[in-house]
N, C-alpha and C positions, 0 to 999 in steps of 0.2 A: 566697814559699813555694818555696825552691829545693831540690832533690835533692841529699843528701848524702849520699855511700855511704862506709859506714863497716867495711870487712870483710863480714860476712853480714850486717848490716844498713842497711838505707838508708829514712831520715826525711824527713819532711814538715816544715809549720811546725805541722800540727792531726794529724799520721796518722803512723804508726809501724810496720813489719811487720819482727818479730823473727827471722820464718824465712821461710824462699823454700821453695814448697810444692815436692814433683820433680814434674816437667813437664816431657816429652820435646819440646813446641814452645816455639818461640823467640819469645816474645810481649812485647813491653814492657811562801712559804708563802700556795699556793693556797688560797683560802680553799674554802669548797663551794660557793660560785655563782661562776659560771664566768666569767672571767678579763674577756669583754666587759662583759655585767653590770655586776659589781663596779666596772669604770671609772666605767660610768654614775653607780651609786653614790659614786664620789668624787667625782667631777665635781658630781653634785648638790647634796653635801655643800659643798666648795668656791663653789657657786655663793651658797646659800645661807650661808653665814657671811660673805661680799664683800656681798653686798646689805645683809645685819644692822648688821658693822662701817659701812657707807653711810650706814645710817639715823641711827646713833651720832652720826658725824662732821656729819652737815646738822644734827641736834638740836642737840649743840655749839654750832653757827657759828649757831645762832640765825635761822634760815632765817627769813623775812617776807612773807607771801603776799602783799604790792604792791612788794615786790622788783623791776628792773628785767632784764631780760633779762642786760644787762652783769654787774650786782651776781649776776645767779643764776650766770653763769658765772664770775668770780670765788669765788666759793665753792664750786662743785665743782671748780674746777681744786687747790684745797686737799686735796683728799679722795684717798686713797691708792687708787685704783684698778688691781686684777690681771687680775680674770675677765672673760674674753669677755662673759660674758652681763650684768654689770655695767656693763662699759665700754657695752655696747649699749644701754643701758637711761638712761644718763645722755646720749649721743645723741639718742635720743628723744625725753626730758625737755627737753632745750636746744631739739628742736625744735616741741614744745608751747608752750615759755616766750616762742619768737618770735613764734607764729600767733597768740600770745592776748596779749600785751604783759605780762602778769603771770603768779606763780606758779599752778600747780598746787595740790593736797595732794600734798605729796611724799611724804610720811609714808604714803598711802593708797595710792597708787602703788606703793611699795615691797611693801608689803605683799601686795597683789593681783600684782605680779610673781614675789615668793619662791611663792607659791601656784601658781600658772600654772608654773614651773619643776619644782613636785614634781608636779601632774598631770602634764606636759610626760616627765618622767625615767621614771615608774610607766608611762606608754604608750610608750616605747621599749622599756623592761625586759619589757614583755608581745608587744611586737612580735616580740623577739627570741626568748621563747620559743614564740609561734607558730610563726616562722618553723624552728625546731630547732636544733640546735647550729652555730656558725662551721666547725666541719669540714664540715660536710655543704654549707652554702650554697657552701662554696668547692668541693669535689670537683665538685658540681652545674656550675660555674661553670665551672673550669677547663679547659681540652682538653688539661694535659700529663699526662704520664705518663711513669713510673719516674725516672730520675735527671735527667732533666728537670724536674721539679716539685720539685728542691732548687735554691732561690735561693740564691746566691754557694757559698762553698768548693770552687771549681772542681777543684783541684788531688785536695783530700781522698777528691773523687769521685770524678775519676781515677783513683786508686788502687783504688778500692772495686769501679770497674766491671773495671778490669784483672785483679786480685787474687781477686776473687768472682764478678761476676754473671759476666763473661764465659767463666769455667770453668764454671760451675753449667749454661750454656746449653751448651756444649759436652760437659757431663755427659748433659743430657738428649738430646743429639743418639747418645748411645750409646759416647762417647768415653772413656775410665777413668782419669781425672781426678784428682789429689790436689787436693781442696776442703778449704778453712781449715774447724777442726770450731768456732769461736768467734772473735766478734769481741765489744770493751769497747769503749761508747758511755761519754761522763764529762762532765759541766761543769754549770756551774746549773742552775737550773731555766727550762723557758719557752722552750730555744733550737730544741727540734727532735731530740732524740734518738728518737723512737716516729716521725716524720713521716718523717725519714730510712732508717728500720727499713723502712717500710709501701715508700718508695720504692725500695728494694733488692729487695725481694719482690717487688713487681709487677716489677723490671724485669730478674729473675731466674726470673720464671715459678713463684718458687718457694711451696707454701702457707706459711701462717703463723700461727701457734698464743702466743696471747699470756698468757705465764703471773705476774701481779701479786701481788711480795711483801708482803704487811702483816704489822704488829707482830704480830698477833695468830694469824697464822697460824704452824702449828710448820715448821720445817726438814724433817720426815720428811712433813708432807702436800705439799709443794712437791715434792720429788726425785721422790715417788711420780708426782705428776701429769708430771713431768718423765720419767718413765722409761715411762710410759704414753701420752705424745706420740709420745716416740721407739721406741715399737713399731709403733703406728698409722704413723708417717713411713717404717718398714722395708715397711711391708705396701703401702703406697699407692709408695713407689719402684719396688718389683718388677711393680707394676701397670702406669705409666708414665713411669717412670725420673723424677718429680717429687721432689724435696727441699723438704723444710720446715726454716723456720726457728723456731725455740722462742725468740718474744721473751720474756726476762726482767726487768719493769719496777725497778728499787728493788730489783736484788739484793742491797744490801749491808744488809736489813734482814731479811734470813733467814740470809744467808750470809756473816755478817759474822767477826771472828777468834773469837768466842765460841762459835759455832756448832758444835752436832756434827754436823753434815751437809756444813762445808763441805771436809773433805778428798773425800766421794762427787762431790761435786760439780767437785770438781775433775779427781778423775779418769774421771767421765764426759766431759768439754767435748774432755780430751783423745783420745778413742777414740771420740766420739759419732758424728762427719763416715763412718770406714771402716764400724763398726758397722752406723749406724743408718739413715746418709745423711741427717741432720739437722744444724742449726748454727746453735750457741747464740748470737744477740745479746742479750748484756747490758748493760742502761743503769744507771748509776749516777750518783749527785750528788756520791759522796762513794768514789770508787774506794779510797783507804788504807783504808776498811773493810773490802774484803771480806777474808776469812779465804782467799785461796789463794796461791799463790807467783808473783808478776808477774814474778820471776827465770825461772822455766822455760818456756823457748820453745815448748811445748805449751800453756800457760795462756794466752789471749788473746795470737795471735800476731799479730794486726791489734787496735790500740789507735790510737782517734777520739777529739781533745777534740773537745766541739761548745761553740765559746765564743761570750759576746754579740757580735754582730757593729761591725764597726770597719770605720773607713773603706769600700773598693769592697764589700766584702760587705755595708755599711749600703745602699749603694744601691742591690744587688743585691735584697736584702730589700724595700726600700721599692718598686723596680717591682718584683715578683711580688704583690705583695701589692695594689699599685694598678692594677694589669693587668686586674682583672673590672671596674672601674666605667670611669664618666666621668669624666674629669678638665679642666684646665684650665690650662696655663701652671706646667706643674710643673716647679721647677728641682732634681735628684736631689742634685746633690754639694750645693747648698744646704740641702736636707733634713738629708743624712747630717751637714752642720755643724753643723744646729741638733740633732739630737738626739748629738752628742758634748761642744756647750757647755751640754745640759744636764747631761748625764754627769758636767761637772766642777765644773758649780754642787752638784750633788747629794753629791756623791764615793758614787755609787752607778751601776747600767747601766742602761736599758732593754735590755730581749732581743729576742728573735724575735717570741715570742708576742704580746708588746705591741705591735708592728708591727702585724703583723696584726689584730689587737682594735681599735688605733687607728680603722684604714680601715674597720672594720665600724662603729666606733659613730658614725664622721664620714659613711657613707653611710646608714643608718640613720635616723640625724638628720636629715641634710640631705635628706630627703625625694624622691632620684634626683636631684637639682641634685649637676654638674660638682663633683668635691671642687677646692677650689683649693688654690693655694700658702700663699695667707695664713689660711686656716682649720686645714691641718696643722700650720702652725707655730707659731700661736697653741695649738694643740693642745698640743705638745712642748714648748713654754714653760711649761706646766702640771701637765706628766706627771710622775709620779713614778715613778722606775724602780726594777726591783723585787731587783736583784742588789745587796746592799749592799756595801760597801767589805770587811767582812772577810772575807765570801764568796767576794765575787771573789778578793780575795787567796790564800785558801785556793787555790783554782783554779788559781790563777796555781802556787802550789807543785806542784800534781800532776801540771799539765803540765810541769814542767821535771823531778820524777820519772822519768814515765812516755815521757816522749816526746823529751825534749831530753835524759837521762841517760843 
């Protein structure tokens, strides 16, 4: 991620600022159950079709209840075995078949295990909505805060703290500061765009007003509530020189080229900062949508990809995220290789999000026992990640757009 100054503009490898604010100091498809959950739900799904295909393949091979221990392990050594909890279960089995010198019912075994695994999935699934959403156990959990609490993109942050918070605090200290009036968040979904947002605010002191585009909402009720944030943000600045940030989730599904809102919009983002003393972050998945001019250096003059993490920020990700439990002999750049050679098995990414989810549903599961090496990985060897090849690629275009053009 190295500094390349290019005339009045100087790039990141993820971060981009099109103009230098004046400054008289010399400063350097989510489904609707929620993302852990739904794991579970594959995971259980997967579990059970591994045990089912099992029972196919012993049926087959003609399995013989006075079989000998050897003759039993010769035939499941036949048997295509993927899932942890299969491989576990055929362990087991071997060690039944030794204590007793003959078979089991395997067939009934099986059977009473796939069972056992959907109680087993139904009581984590309930566990975790006891316990409330993955944000909250982790805020509960965590002791960082503000730009601290973004694992890896060091650099990107950098900029953000330099560029943003650090004026916004020197705003609020009484100092008359040109502050950027918008910044564009972009890249899949899943990686940290809102978490990043949340982290800026706190560590900007600044409030923060989260305004979510959906299909069904018009162009003209959004601006509205958007110009009624940024009156309320004028009144409460004058009160204690606080600045709010007007998060705008999935701008480009109000505010897209179709939109007859989105010229207002645009020239609010421009005049909102001197105005209002508000500043718009907007996230998008799909930034070529939105309907304003990425050409004019008043339109998002600080432009973020937030992309699936690679390499040191995989490992960045991976400790922050295993930082709240116990652990055990955790190798990080091991980790970050296996979930990149799943990447390429896949030709798809894991994100952020699934990071995170991973750890909740492996501590969860494992009952407060030490998460280990071989239980993550055995994880990641399974996972399916959720950026697909064309997505990402898209991606890949808009950062060389937006940020490398």
């Amino acid at each position: 991620m190295r500094i390349a100054n290019i005339g009045s503009q100087y790039s990141f490898k993820g971060i981009k600022i099109n103009k230098k604010t004046d400054d008289n100091m010399t400063l350097p498809q989510y489904s609707q159950v929620r993302p852990a959950q739904h794991q579970v739900i594959v995971n259980w799904k997967q579990s059970l079709d591994e045990l089912k295909a099992l029972d196919t393949q012993i049926k087959e091979k003609s399995l013989k209840e006075d079989m000998t221990p050897e003759e039993f392990q010769a035939v499941l050594q036949g048997c295509d075995v993927k899932s942890p909890d299969s491989g576990k279960f055929l362990e087991e089995m071997y060690g039944k078949i030794k204590q007793a010198g003959k078979t089991a019912d395997i067939r009934n075994e099986i059977a009473d295990r796939m069972l056992q695994i959907s109680y087993d999935s139904i009581k984590l699934i309930e566990d975790m909505d006891n316990a409330g959403s993955e944000s909250k156990i982790k805020a509960e959990l965590s002791d960082k805060k503000g730009v601290d609490d973004v694992a890896g993109y060091n650099y990107e942050m950098e900029v953000l703290n330099r560029e943003f918070i650090d004026k916004v605090n020197r705003e609020k200290q009484g100092e008359d500061v040109d502050v950027f009036g918008s910044i564009l968040f972009f890249g899949p979904i899943g990686n940290g765009k809102t978490h990043i947002t949340k982290s800026v605010a706190q560590a900007s002191r600044c409030n923060i007003k989260k305004i979510r585009c959906m299909v069904k909402t018009s162009a003209a009720q959004v601006m509205q509530e958007i110009y009624d944030t940024a009156e309320k943000s004028e009144e409460q600045f004058n009160k204690d020189r606080t600045r709010t940030i007007i998060f705008i989730d999935e701008a480009d599904k109000v505010f897209d080229k179709k939109s007859s809102a989105a010229k207002d919009f645009e020239d609010f983002i421009k005049t909102c900062s001197e105005k209002y003393h508000c500043s718009v972050f907007a996230a998008t998945n799909h930034p070529n949508n939105l309907g304003v001019n990425m050409k004019d250096e008043n339109v998002f003059p600080i432009k973020m990809s937030i992309e699936p993490p690679e390499g040191k920020n995989t490992e960045e990700m991976l400790k922050y995220s295993l930082a709240q439990y116990k652990t055990q002999g955790i190798d990080y750049p091991s980790l970050a290789e296996s979930i990149e050679n799943r990447n390429l098995e896949t030709e798809r990414k894991i994100n952020n999000g699934q990071i995170l989810d991973m750890c909740d549903v492996i501590w969860t599961k494992g009952g407060g026992q030490p998460i280990t090496q071989e239980v993550i990985t055995n994880y990641i060897k399974n996972a399916q990640p959720e950026i697909s090849k064309k997505r990402y690629e898209e991606f890949v275009e808009d950062k060389k757009l937006l940020i490398e053009g």
